[in-house]
LUMKOL-558422 format. One record per residue (C-alpha): z, x, y. Coordinates in steps of 0.02 Angstrom, whole numbers, always signed. Layout:
LUMKOL-558422
{w = Z, u = X, v = Y}
...
//
This chain:
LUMKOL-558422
{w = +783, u = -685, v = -675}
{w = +695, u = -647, v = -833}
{w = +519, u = -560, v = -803}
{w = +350, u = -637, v = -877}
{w = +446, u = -819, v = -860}
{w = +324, u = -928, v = -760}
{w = +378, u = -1108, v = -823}
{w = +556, u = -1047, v = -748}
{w = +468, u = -982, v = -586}
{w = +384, u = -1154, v = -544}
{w = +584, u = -1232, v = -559}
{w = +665, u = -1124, v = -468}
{w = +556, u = -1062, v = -308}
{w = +614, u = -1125, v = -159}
{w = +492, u = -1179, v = -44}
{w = +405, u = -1115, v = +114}
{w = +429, u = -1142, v = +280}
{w = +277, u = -1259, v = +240}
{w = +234, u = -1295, v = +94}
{w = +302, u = -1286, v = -86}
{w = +289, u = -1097, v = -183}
{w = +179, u = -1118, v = -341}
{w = +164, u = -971, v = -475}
{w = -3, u = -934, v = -402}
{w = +90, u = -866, v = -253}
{w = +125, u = -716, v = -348}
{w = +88, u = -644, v = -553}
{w = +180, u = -529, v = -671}
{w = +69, u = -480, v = -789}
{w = +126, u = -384, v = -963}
{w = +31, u = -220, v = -975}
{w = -89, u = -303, v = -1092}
{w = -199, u = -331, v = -938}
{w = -225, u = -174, v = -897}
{w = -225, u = -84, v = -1069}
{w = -375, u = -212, v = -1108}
{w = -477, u = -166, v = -957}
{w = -448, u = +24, v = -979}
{w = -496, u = -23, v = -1163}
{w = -677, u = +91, v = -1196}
{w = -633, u = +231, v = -1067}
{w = -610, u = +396, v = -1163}
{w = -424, u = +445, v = -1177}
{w = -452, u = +604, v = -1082}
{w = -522, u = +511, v = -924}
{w = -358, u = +398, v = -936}
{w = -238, u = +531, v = -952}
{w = -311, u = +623, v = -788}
{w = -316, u = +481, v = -689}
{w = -118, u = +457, v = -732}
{w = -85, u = +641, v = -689}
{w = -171, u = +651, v = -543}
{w = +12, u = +579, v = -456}
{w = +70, u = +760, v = -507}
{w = -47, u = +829, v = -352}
{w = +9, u = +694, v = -215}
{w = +69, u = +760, v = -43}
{w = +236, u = +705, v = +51}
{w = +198, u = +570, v = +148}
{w = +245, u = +660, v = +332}
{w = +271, u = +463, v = +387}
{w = +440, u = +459, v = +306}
{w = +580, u = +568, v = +398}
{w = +682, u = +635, v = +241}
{w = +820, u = +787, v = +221}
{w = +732, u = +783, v = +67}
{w = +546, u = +737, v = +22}
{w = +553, u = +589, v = -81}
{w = +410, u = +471, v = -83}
{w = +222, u = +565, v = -104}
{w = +51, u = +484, v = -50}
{w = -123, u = +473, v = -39}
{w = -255, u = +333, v = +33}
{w = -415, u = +252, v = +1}
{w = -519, u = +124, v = +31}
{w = -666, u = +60, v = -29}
{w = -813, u = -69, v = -30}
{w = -820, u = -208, v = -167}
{w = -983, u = -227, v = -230}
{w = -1097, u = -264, v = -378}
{w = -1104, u = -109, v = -411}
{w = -935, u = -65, v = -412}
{w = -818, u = +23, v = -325}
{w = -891, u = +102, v = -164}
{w = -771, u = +227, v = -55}
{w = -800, u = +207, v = +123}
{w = -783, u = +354, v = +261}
{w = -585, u = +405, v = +245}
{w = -492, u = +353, v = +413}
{w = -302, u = +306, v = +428}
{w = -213, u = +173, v = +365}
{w = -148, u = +68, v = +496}
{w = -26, u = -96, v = +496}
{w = +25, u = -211, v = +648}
{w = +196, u = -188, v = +703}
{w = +229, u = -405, v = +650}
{w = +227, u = -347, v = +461}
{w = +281, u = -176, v = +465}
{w = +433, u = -147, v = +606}
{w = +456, u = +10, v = +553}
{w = +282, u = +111, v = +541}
{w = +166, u = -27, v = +622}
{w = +51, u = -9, v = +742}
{w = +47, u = +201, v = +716}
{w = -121, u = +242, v = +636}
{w = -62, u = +355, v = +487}
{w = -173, u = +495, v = +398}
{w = -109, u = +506, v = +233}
{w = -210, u = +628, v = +130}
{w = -368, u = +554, v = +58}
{w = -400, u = +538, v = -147}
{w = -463, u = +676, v = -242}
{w = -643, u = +634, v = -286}
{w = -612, u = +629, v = -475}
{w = -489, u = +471, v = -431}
{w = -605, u = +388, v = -284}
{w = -731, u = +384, v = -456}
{w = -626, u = +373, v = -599}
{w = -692, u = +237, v = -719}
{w = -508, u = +194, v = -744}
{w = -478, u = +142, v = -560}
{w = -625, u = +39, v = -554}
{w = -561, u = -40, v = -731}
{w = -412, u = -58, v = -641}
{w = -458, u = -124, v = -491}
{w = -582, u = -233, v = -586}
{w = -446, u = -331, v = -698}
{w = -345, u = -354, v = -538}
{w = -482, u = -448, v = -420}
{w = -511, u = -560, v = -577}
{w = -325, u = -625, v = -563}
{w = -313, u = -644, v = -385}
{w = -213, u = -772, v = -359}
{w = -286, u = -864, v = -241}
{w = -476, u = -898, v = -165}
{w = -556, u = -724, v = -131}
{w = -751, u = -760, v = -116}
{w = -740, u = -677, v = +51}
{w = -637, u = -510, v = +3}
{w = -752, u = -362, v = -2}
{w = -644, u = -230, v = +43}
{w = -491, u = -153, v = -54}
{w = -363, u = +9, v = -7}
{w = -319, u = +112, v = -151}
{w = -132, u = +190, v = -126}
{w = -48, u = +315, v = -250}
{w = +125, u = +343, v = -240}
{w = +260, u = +440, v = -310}
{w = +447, u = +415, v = -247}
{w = +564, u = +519, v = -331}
{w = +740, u = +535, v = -324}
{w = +914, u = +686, v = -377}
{w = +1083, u = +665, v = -418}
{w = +1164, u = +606, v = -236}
{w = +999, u = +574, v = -161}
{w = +902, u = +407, v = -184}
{w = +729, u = +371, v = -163}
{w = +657, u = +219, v = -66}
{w = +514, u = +141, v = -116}
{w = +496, u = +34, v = +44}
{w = +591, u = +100, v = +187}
{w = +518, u = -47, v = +281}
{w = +618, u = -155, v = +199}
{w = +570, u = -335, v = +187}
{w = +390, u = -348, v = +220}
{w = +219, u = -412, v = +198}
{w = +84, u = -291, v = +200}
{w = -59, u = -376, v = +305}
{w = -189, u = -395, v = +163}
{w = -231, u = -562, v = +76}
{w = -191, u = -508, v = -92}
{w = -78, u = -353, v = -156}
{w = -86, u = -295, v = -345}
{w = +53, u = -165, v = -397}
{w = +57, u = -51, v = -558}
{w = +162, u = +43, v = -612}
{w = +104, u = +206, v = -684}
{w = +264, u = +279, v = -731}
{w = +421, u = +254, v = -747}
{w = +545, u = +424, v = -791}
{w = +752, u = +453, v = -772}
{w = +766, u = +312, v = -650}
{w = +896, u = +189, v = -606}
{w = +861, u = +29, v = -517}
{w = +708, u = +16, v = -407}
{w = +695, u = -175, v = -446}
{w = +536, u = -261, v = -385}
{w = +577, u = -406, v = -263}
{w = +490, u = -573, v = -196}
{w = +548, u = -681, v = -67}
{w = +474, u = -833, v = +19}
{w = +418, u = -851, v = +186}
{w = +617, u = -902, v = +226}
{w = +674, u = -737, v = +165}
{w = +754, u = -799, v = +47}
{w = +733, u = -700, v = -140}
{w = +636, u = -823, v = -272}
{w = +595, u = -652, v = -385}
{w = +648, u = -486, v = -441}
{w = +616, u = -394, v = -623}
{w = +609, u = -204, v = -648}
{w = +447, u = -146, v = -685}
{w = +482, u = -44, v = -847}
{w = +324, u = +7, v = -951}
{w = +144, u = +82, v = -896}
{w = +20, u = -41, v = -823}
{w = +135, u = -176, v = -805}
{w = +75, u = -263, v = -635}
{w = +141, u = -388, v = -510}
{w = -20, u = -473, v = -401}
{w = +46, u = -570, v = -255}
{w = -17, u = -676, v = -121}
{w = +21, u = -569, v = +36}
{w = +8, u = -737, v = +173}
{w = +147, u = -824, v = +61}
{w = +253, u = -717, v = +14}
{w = +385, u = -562, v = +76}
{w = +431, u = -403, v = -51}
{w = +513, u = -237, v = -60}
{w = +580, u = -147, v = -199}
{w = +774, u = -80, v = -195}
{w = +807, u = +100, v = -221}
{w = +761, u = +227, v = -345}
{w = +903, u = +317, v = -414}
{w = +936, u = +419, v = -543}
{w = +988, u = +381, v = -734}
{w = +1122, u = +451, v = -803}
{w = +1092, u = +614, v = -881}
{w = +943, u = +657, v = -790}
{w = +911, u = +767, v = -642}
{w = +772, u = +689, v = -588}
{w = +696, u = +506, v = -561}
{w = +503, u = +479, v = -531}
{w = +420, u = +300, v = -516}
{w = +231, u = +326, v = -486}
{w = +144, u = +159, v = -419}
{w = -46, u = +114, v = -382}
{w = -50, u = -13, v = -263}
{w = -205, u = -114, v = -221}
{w = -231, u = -217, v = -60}
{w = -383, u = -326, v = -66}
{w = -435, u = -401, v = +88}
{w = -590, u = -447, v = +181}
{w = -684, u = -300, v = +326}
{w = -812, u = -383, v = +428}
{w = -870, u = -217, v = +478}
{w = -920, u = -201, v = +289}
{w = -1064, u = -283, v = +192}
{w = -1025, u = -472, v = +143}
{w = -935, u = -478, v = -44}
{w = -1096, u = -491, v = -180}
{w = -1065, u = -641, v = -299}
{w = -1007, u = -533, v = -435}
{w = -907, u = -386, v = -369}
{w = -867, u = -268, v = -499}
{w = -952, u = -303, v = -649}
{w = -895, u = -272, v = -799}
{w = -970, u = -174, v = -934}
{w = -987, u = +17, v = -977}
{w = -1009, u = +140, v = -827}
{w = -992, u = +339, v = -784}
{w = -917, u = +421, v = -658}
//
């Protein structure tokens, strides 16, 4: 399917085990989205933000002859006054929507502290709550994850070892940071029947995908590399908004928009 084609999504989705898919269950956005909310942040702040992937760990989670796939977690409070990282814990998922690393608490490293209060991630994270697609008065919370999965000549890389999945959040927002000497690694969505309604490859900087987490299933298939190269690396921010009880209820205006500093 053609990305950025939402006239053809509403025709073709299948529907849900109940219910019918609408476009609002999921959004491909051009890169314009994000280029305009990173509009007004000084170049330099940008350009350390994107190479701050270059200083991710291996995520120990994922048992590899070679490391492939590169992490780090955070998560923060939404409020009025932006972007506010709580106390760093692990990142933990039930075993129902992840069979294969569910229900083990993992401790990926935490974000450095020039990305936790980067102007760009709030930007960022800012332009993505605004195209939720779906009702999110109640969300206050949101996990930041940077990752890198790289892949060699004879070795792939696998952006979601889980496979098929749903990540346990309300809302998921994916960006794509960069894209270098790889083959393949096609985003896909499928509805609540498994059965695929959506898959483009994410190809230039801050091109996004926001989905509806309760409605829909995705993974991505493998990164591998292009000919000619010796080396494949797709870096991907991926933001899960959801609500924390435990945290202080979502102010009317979360993330406001408007200049800040770090």
């Amino acid at each position: 399917m053609p990305p950025y084609a939402p006239d053809a999504l509403t025709r073709t989705q299948p529907r849900e085990s109940q219910g019918e898919l609408t476009p609002q269950a999921f959004v491909h956005h051009r890169p314009d989205l994000i280029r305009a909310a990173l509009d007004g942040i000084p170049s330099d702040t940008v350009s350390h933000f994107v190479s701050s992937w270059n200083a991710l760990p291996a995520d120990a989670y994922v048992k590899a002859e070679r490391p492939y796939r590169f992490r780090r977690y955070g998560k923060f409070h939404l409020s009025q006054d932006g972007l506010q990282q709580v106390s760093h814990g692990p990142f933990l998922q039930a075993k129902t929507v992840n069979k294969l690393s569910g229900g083990v608490p993992r401790h990926f490293a935490p974000l450095d502290d020039a990305v936790a209060t980067s102007l760009a991630l709030r930007a960022i994270v800012g332009a993505l709550h605004d195209q939720l697609p779906g009702p999110h008065q109640d969300i206050n919370a949101c996990g930041i994850h940077q990752i890198r999965v790289t892949a060699v000549p004879g070795a792939e890389g696998d952006p979601a070892p889980e496979g098929m999945h749903q990540d346990g959040h309300r809302y998921v927002g994916q960006v794509l940071i960069r894209r270098a000497g790889v083959h393949g690694a096609q985003s896909r969505i499928y509805d609540l029947d498994r059965r695929l309604v959506y898959q483009s490859q994410l190809t230039a900087p801050w091109e996004s995908i926001i989905l509806d987490d309760r409605r829909v299933l995705h993974d991505a298939s493998p990164v591998g590399v292009a000919p000619g190269t010796d080396l494949a690396v797709r870096d991907m921010l991926l933001v899960d908004f959801f609500a924390d009880p435990a945290l202080p209820a979502p102010s009317p205006r979360p993330l406001p928009k408007g200049p800040s500093h770090d």
